[in-house]
N, C-alpha and C positions, 0 to 999 in steps of 0.2 A: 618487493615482489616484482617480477617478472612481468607481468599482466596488467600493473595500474597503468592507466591512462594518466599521462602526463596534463598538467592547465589544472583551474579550478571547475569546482562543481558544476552539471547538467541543470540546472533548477528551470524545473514542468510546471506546469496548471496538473491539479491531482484529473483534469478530465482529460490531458493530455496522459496522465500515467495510463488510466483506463484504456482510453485510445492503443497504445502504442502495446500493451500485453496482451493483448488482443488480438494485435497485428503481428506482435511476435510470436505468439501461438504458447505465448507462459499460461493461458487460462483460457478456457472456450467462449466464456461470456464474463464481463464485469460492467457494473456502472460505475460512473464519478461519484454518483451518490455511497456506493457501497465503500469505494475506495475514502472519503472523504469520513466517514463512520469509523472505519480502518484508522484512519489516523488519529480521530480523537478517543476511541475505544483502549487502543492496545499498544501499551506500554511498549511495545517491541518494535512499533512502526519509526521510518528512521524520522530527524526534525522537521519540520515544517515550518518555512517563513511564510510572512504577506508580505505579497507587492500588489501594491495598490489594492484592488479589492478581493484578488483572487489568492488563494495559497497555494505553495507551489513546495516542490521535494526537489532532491537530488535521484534526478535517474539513476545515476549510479548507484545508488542506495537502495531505492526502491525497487529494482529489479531483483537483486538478489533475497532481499525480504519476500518478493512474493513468489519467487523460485523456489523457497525452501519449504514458507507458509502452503500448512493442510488445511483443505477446505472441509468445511465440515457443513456442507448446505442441508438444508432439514432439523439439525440438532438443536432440542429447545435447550439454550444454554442459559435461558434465565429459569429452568429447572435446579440447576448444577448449584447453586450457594444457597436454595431454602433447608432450611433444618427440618429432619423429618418428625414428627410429634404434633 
């Protein structure tokens, strides 16, 4: 592709992801907490190392993941998998 950025991976602190979507105006508000949830919730979220004590992403990765991600604030989704009966 035309577009990738040449080097290896951007790897953030996930409060640095929070920080920086924010700043880039990809979402209006998020925290590191939520973000951090994000990553261990959903399968779709991109890998995550530790370094040292903190875990960190690849910006580049993360950003188009939460470009594309619909947010769905208020939705009780631990309604969505009980069986009705």
């Amino acid at each position: 592709m035309a577009d990738e950025v040449e080097g290896g991976p951007e790897m953030i602190s996930l409060r640095e992801v929070a920080r920086r979507l924010v700043a880039e105006g990809v979402v209006e508000a998020i925290s590191h907490q939520r973000v951090s949830q994000l990553s261990r919730d959903d399968p779709a979220f991109p890998p995550v190392s530790t370094i040292g004590r903190s875990k960190a992403v690849d910006w580049r990765a993360a950003l188009p993941y939460f470009q594309k991600r619909k947010s769905r604030q208020g939705e009780r989704t631990d309604l969505k998998d009980r069986d009705e009966g």
